[in-house]
N, C-alpha and C positions, 0 to 999 in steps of 0.2 A: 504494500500500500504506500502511494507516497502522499506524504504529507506535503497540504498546501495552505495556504492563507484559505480557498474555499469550503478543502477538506474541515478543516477546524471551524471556519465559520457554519456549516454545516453538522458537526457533532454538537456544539456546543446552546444548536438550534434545537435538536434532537432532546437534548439531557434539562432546557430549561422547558418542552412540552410536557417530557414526564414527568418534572417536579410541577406543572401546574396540574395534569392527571391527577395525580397525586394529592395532593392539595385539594381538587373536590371532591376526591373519593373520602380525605378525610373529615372533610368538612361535614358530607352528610353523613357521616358514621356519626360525629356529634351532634349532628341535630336529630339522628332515633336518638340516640341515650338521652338528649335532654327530652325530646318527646318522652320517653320510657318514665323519664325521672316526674314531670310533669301528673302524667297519668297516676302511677302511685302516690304524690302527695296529691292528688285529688282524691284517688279512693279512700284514704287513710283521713285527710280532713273532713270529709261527710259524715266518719262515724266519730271523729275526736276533732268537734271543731276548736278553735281559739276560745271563739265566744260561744261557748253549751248553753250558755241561757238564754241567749237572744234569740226571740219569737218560740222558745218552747211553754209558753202558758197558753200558746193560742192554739194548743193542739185540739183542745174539744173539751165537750164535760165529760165526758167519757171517765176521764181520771181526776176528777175531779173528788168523786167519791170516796176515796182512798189511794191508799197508794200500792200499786203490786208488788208483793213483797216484802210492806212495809211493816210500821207500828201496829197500823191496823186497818187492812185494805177491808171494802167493802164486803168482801166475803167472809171477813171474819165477824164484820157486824151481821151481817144474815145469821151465819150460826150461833153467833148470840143471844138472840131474841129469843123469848120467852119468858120464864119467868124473872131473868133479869138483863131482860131486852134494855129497859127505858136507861139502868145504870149504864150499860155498854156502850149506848147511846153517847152518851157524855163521855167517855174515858177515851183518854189517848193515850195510855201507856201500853208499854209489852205487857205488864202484870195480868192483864185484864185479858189478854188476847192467846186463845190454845190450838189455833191452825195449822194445820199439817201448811198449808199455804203462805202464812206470814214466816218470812227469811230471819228476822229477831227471833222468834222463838223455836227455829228450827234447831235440832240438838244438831251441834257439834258430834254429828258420830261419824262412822263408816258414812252411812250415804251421801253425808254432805261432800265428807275427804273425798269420795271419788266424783262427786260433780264438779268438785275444784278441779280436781288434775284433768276430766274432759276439758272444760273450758278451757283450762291453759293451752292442751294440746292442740285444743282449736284454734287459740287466736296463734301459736307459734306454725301453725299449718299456714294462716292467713298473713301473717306476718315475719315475725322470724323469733330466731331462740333467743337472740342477740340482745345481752341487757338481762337474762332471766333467772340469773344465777341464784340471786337471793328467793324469788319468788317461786321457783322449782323445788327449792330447799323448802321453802315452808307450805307450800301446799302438799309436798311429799311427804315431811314431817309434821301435818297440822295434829292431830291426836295427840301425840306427843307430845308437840311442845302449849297445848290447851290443857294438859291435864297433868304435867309438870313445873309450870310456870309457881312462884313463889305467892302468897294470897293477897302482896301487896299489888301484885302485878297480875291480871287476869284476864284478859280478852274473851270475848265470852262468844267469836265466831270467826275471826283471823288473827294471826300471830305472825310476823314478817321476821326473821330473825335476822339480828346483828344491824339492830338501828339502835343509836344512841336514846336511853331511856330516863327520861325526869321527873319528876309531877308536877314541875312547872318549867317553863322557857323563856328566855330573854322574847322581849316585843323584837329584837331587833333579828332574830329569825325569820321574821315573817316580815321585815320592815314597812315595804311597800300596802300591803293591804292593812296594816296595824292603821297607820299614816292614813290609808283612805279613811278607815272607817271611823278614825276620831276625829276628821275634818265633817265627818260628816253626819256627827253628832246631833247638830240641833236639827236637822231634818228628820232625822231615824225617830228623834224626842217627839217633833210633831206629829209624825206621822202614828207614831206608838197613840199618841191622845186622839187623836182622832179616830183608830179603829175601838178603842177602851171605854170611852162614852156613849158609845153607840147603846140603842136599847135594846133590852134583848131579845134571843133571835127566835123564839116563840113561849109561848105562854108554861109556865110550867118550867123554865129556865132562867137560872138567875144570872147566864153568860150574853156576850154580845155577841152578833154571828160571826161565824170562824175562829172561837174560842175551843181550847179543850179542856175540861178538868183532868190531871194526875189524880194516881193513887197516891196519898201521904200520910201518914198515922196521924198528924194533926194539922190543922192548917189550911191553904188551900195553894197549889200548885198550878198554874194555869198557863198556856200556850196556844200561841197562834203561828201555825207555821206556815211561811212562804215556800221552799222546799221541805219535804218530810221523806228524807230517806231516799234521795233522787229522783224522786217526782215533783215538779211543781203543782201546788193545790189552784186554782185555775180564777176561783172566785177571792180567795185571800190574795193574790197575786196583783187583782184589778182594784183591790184595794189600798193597795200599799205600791202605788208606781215608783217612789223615789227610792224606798227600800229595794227592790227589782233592781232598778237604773244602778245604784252602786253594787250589789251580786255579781253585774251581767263586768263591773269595770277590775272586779278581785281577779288577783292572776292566778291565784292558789286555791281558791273556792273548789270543794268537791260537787261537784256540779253532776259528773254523768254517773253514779253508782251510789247504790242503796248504803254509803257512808256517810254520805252527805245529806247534811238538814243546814235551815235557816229560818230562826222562828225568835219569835219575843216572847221572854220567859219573866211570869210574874210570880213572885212567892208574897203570900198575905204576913200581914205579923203573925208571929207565932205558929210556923208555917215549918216542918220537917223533911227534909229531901232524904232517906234512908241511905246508907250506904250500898253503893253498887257500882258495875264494871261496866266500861262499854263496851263495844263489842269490836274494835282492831285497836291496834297502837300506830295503825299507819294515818292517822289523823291527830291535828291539834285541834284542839274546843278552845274557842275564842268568844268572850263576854264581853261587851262592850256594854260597860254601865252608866246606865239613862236614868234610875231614881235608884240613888244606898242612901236608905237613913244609916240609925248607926244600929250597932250589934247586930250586922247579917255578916256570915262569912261564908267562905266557902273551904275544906280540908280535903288535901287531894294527898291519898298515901301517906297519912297524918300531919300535916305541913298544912298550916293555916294562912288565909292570905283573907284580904277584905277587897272588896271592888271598892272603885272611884268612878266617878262622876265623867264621862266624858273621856275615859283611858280605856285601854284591855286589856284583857288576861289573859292570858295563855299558857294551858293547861294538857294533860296526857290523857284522856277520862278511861283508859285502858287502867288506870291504876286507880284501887279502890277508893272512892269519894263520896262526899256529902255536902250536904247546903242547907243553914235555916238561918230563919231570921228571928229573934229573941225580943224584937221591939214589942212598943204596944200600937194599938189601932191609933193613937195620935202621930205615930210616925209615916204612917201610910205602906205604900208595897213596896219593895225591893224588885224594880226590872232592869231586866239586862237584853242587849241585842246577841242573839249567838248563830256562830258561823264556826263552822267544817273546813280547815282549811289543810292542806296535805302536811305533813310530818315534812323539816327540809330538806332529810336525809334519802328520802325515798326519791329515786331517779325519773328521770321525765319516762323513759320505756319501761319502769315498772309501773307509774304510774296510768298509762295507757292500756298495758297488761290487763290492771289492778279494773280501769275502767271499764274494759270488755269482759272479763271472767263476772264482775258485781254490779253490771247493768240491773237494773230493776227488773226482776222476774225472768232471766237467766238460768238461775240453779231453781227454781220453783223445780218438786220432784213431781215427773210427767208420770209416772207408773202409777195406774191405778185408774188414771181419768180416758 
C-alpha cells in the first residue's frame, strides 16, 4: 500500500465516520436506560408517592366507616352489636375490638410471621432485596424477638432489630417536621376548638361528631382522628383542612401503612391512660401540646417528662407507657396534636418495604372467607 496525502486523508475520513457510528449507537443505548430508568420511578412513585396524602381523603365514604385493619374497622362494629352494640359504638380503642379482621388485635403468632415473610417476598419479587437486611432479619425472627424482648420494651406486632432504642429523643431527630409543627401551633389550636365545641353528634351522646371515647379506668380519654392506622377518616378530614395541609407538608409522616395515625388527643382531669405497648419500634409518637395545665404527664419506660405548650415530644410508645392528668375540673383538658412519624434510623428502602408489607388490609388473613 502506499501511503499518500489522499490515502491518509481518506482513513482518517473512514475512523472519524465510525467514531460518529458510534456515538449514536451510544447515544440511544442511553436514552432506553434513561427511558428504562424513567419507567420504574414511575411504577414505584404510584404506589410510594412523595406526597401519600394528597387527595387520599377524596377517595369515597367507603372508608370512611372504619378503617381496614384498623383500631376498629366497621366490621368489627357489626360484630359488636348487641347486647353491647351502643358501648362499641362509642369506643375507639383495641380493648374493645376481638376480630379475627382488625390487624391491632391480631396475635403475633405463626400466621401473622408467615404473612410477613409473603409480603416481603413479594414486594422483593416486585422490587428488589437490596436494602432488606434488617427487615429479613426481623420478619424471619419476628416470634422470637416478640416474645423475648425485655417488659420494658415490647412491641406488640413488629420488632425491626438493631435500631437504636430510647423512651424519648432529641426534637432534633426529626428536626424538620418538629419545626413545622410548632410553627404551626396556633392553627392546629384553632382548628382543635372549633371541631370540640361542636354539638353533639346525636342525641344520647355527650361527644361532638368525629369524636371517640377510650377505654380508661377513670377519667375520660377522647380522640379525633384524621389518619387512624393508614386510613384517612374522610369526614374528620373535611373538617380539619389546615391540620391535613401540614400532614400532607411532614417529610417523615407515616402516611401509607397501618402504623401511622394522626388525631387530637384529649384527656379530662382526673383522667388515667393505663400502661401499654405499641405495636413496632419503627415509629416515633410525637405530641404537640395545644392545652397542659399542670400535673398531667406522661412516663415512657418509667422516665417522666410533662408536655408544653406549643413544643413536642418525642417518644418510642414500643416501650411500656402511660399518661394522666391529676388536675381538677378548674384546670380544664390536657390536648395534644399526635403524629406517627418514622424512627430516623430506619432507611428510606426499609421504609418502602415496611410501607408495602403494612398497607392497610395487606396481611388481613384470607382463609376462611
Amino acid at each position: 500500500m502506499e501511503w499518500s496525502l489522499e490515502n491518509v486523508r481518506e482513513i482518517v475520513a473512514g475512523g472519524m465516520q465510525s467514531i460518529r457510528e458510534c456515538e449514536i449507537c451510544a447515544f440511544a443505548i442511553a436514552m432506553c436506560v434513561l427511558l428504562l430508568f424513567m419507567w420504574y420511578c414511575y411504577r414505584v412513585g404510584r404506589e410510594h408517592g412523595s406526597s401519600p396524602l394528597r387527595g387520599r381523603y377524596l377517595a369515597g365514604p367507603s372508608r370512611i366507616g372504619g378503617v381496614v385493619g384498623g383500631f376498629m374497622s366497621s366490621d368489627c362494629r357489626g360484630r359488636g352489636k348487641g347486647k353491647n352494640g351502643s358501648m362499641l359504638e362509642e369506643q375507639n380503642g383495641f380493648a374493645f375490638c376481638q376480630s379475627a379482621e382488625c390487624f391491632r388485635c391480631t396475635s403475633a403468632g405463626e400466621s401473622l410471621n408467615q404473612r410477613l415473610y409473603h409480603s416481603l417476598q413479594d414486594y422483593a419479587k416486585r422490587y428488589t432485596w437490596s436494602g432488606m437486611g434488617r427487615v429479613h432479619k426481623g420478619v424471619r425472627d419476628q416470634g422470637r424477638y416478640l416474645n423475648s424482648r425485655p417488659t420494658i420494651q415490647r412491641p406488640e406486632v413488629f420488632f425491626l432489630p438493631d435500631l437504636p432504642s430510647a423512651p424519648f429523643f432529641s426534637r432534633e431527630v426529626q428536626r424538620h417536621d418538629v419545626e413545622l409543627l410548632e410553627q404551626s401551633f396556633p392553627a392546629l389550636l384553632a382548628e382543635f376548638e372549633s371541631i370540640y365545641h361542636q354539638p353533639p353528634a346525636h342525641s344520647g351522646s355527650s361527644l361532638p361528631p368525629g369524636w371517640k371515647s377510650n377505654n380508661t379506668p377513670r377519667g375520660q380519654w377522647w380522640t379525633y382522628y384524621l389518619v387512624n392506622q393508614g386510613t384517612p377518616l374522610v369526614l374528620n378530614v373535611r373538617r380539619c383542612p389546615r391540620a391535613w395541609r401540614v400532614l400532607s407538608q411532614l417529610r417523615t409522616f407515616i402516611a401509607n401503612n397501618v402504623f401511622g395515625n394522626a388525631c387530637f388527643s384529649v384527656l379530662t382531669p382526673g383522667a388515667l391512660i393505663t400502661e401499654h405497648y405499641g405495636p413496632t419500634n419503627v415509629r416515633l409518637r410525637c405530641h404537640l401540646g395545644l392545652r397542659v395545665p399542670p400535673s398531667c404527664e406522661l412516663v415512657v419506660g418509667g422516665e417522666p417528662q410533662c408536655w408544653s405548650e406549643g413544643s413536642c415530644l418525642l417518644f418510642d410508645d414500643s416501650f411500656l407507657h402511660r399518661a394522666f392528668h391529676e388536675g381538677g375540673a378548674e384546670d380544664g383538658p390536657r390536648v395534644v396534636f399526635m403524629v406517627d412519624l418514622w424512627h430516623p434510623n430506619v432507611a428510606a428502602a426499609e421504609r418502602q418495604a415496611l410501607d408495602y408489607i403494612f398497607t392497610p388490609g395487606r396481611l388481613e388473613d384470607k382463609e376462611g372467607k
